[in-house]
C-alpha positions in Angstrom: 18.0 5.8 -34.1 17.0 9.2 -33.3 17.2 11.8 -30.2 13.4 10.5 -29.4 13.8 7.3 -29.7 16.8 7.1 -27.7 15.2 8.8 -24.6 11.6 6.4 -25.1 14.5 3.7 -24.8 15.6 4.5 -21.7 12.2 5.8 -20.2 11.3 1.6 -21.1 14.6 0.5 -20.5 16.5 2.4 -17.9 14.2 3.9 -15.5 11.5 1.1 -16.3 8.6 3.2 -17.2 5.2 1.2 -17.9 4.2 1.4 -22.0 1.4 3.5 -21.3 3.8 6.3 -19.9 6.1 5.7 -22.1 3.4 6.3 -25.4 2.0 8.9 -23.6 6.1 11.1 -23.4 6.0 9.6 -27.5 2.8 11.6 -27.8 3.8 14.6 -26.0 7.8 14.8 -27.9 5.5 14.4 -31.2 3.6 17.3 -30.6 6.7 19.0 -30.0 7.8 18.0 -33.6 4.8 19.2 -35.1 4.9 22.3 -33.1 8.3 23.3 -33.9 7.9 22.8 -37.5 11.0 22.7 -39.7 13.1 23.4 -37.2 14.6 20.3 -35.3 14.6 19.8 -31.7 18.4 20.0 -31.1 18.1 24.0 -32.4 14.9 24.9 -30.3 15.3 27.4 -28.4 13.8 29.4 -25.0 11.6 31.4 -27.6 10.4 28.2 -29.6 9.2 26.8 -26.3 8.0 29.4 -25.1 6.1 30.0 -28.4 4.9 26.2 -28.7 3.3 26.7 -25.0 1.4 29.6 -26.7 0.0 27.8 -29.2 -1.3 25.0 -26.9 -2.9 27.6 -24.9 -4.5 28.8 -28.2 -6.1 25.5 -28.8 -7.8 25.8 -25.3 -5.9 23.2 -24.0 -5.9 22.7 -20.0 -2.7 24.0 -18.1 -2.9 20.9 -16.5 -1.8 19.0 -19.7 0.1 21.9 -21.1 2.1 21.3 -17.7 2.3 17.7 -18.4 3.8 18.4 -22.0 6.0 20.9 -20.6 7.7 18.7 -18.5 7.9 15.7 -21.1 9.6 18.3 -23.0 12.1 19.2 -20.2 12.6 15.9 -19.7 13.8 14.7 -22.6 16.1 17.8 -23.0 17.7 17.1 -19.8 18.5 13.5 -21.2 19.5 15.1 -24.8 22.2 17.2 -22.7 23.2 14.5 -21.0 23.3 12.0 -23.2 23.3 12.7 -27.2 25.7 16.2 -26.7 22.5 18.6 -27.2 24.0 21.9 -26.3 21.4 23.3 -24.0 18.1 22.9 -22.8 15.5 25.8 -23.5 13.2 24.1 -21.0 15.0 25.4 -18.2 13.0 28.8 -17.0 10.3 28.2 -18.7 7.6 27.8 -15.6 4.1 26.0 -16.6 0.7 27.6 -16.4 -0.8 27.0 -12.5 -3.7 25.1 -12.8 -6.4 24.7 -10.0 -5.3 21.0 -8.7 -8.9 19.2 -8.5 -9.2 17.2 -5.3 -10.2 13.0 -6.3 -13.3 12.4 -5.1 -13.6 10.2 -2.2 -16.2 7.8 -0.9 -17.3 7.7 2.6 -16.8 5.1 5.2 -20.6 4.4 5.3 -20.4 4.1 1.5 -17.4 2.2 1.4 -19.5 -0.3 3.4 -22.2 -0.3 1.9 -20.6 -0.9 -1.2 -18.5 -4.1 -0.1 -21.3 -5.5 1.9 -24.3 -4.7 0.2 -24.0 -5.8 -3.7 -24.8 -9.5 -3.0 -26.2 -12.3 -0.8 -24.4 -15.3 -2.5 -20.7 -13.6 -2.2 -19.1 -16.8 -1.4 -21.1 -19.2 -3.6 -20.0 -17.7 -7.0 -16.4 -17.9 -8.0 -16.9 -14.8 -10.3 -18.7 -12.9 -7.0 -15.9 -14.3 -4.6 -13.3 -12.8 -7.0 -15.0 -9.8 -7.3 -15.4 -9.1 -3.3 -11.3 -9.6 -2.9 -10.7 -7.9 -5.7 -12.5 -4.6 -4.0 -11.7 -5.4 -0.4 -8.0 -5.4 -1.0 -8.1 -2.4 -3.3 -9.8 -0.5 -0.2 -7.6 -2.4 2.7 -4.5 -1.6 0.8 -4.8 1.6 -1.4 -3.8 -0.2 -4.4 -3.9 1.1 -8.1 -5.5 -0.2 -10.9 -2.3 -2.0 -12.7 -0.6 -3.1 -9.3 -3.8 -5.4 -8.4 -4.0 -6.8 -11.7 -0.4 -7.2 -11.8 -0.4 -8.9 -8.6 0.7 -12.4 -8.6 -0.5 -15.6 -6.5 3.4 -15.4 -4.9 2.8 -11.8 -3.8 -0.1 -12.7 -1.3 1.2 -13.7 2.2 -2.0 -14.6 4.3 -0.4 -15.6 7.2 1.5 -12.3 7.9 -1.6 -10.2 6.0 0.9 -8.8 3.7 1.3 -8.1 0.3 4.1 -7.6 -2.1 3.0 -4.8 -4.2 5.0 -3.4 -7.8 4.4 0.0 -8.4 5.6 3.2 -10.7 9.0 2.6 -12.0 8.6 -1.0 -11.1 9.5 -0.1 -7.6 8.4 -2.6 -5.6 6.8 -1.7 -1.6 5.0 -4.2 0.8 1.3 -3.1 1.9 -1.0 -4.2 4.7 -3.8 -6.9 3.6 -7.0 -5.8 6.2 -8.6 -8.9 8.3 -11.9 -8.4 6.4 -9.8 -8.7 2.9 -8.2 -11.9 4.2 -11.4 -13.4 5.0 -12.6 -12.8 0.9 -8.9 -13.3 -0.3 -8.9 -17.0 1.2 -12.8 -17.5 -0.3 -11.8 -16.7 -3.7 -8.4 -18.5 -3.4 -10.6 -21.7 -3.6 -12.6 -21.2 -6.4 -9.6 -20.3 -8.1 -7.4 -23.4 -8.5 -10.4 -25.2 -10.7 -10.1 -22.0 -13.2 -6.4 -21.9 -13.7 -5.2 -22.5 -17.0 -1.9 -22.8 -18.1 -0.1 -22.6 -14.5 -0.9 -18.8 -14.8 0.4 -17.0 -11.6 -1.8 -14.3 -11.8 -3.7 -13.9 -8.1 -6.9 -12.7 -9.9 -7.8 -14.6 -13.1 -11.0 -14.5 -15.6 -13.4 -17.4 -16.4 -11.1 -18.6 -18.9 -8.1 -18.9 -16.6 -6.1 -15.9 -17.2 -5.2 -12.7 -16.1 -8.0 -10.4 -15.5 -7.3 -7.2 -17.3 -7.4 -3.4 -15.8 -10.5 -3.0 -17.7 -12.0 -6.1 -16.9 -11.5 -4.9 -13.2 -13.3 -1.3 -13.7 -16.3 -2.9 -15.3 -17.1 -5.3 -13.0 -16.4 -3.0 -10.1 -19.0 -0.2 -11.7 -21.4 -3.3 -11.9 -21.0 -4.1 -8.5 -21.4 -0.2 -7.1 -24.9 -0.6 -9.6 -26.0 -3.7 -7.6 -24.7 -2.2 -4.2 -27.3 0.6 -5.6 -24.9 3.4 -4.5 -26.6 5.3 -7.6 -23.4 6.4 -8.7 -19.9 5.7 -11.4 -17.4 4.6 -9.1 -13.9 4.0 -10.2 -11.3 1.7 -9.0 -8.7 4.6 -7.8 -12.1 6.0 -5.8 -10.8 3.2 -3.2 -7.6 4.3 -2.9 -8.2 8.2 -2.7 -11.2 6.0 0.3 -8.0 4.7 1.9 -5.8 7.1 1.9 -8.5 9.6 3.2 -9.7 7.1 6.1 -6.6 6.2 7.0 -5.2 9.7 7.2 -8.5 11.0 8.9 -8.0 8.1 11.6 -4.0 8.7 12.0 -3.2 11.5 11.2 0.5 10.1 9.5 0.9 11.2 6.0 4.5 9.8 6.1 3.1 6.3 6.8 -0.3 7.0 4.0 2.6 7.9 1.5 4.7 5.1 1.9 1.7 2.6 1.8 0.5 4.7 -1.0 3.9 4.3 -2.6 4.1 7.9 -3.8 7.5 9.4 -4.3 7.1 12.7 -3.2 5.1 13.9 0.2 3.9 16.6 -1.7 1.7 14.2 -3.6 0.4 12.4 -0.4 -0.8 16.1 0.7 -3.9 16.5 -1.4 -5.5 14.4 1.4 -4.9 16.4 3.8 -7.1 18.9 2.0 -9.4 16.7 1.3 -9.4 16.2 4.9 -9.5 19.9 5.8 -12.8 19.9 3.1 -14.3 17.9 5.5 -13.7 19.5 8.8 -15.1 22.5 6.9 -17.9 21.0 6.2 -18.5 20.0 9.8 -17.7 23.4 10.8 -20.0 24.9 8.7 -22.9 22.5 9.8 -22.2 22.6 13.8 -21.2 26.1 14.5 -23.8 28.1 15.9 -21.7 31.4 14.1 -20.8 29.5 10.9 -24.8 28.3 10.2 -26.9 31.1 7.8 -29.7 32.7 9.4 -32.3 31.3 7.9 
């Protein structure tokens, strides 16, 4: 087995990754490979690095995923060191192009509403419609991500404490606030459910054929619904979390308590909502000041 694929081990392994990040540091190391040539990994040095970041620059790459490679790169080295006797890591120094962070963009609470309340009359009289409606309630009551509601199981739903038990990045697991309105559709679809499972699945929301309804599965039928809501626009299932985390923050003002329901890892990542919500008071300011306003 090689350097590589001794670190993609323990990315899976050890600290648990999900296969899509763990393809995606494959990807990245591979470059690397090509990048470097002949020479191997274990004799790169500062200057290779340096010279491979170059290159990707060259091919008009972002800096955001020349960042991204970067630290895949650093990453591995670290282990390499660590690990497999690698002598040094010519990462280290190396500092990667600063990118313009884009903020998400963010639905509004009249928005939000109208897309939960407005898609359908019949919510509760269609299994497929009552699955849907949990499905987008909890992802908005709870901040969820794409893969932690589909990878949320029957056994993780407490309705009596309005809790959920919720695995995210790294397999860490946190526990998130269910919202009265979500428990209200979460019990609806709960009984069109039992006649569609197959196989004892334990999945919480399952397909027409009785199992697990798939991350994709999940963004189609939520960009239908935001089409019948007629919202007029492509809305994405992580467009309800950056929702939550905004209204929530905007309402509290506790971005210790958005981050740990948001199950990020660092504050500093929880923060790009506070711009977002500065964006907004800007906006405001802008509109209502009688010294801000143009003279028209």
């Amino acid at each position: 087995m090689n350097a590589v694929d001794h670190y993609l081990q323990h990315l899976a392994a050890e600290r648990r990754l999900s296969p899509h990040t763990v393809a995606a540091y494959q990807r990245d190391l591979s470059n690397l490979c090509k990048l470097a040539g002949e020479k191997s990994l274990a004799d790169l040095e500062i200057t290779d690095i340096r010279g491979a970041i170059v290159k990707l620059r060259g091919q008009s790459l972002a800096a955001s995923s020349v960042a991204r490679q970067l630290s895949s790169w650093r990453g591995f080295y670290t282990f390499a060191c660590r690990r497999l006797g690698y002598a040094s890591n010519p990462c280290i120094g190396l500092r990667p192009p600063k990118a313009a962070r884009a903020l998400p963009q963010v639905l509004s609470p009249d928005v939000c509403s109208q897309l939960l309340n407005g898609a359908t009359n019949t919510a509760f009289d269609d299994a497929l419609q009552a699955r849907d409606r949990a499905m987008f309630e909890l992802f908005y009551s709870s901040g969820l991500r794409l893969s932690e509601l589909s990878d949320l199981d029957l056994n993780d739903l407490d309705l009596k404490t309005g809790e959920a038990q919720v695995t995210g990045k790294g397999r860490k697991t946190r526990i998130v606030p269910v919202g009265h309105q979500a428990l209200i559709t979460l019990t609806a679809w709960l009984k069109h459910r039992l006649p569609l499972v197959q196989d004892n699945t334990p999945a919480l929301f399952i397909s027409q054929r009785g199992s697990r309804l798939t991350p994709r599965s999940v963004q189609l039928r939520l960009n239908r619904w935001a089409m019948q809501a007629g919202l007029g626009q492509h809305v994405h299932p992580h467009m309800l979390r950056h929702a939550f985390a905004t209204h929530v923050l905007q309402s509290s003002g506790d971005l210790r308590a958005v981050q740990e329901m948001l199950g990020h890892a660092s504050i500093s990542t929880t923060q790009i909502y506070t711009h977002l919500d500065w964006q907004h008071l800007a906006k405001v300011y802008d509109q209502a000041h009688p010294r801000a306003r143009k003279k028209p």
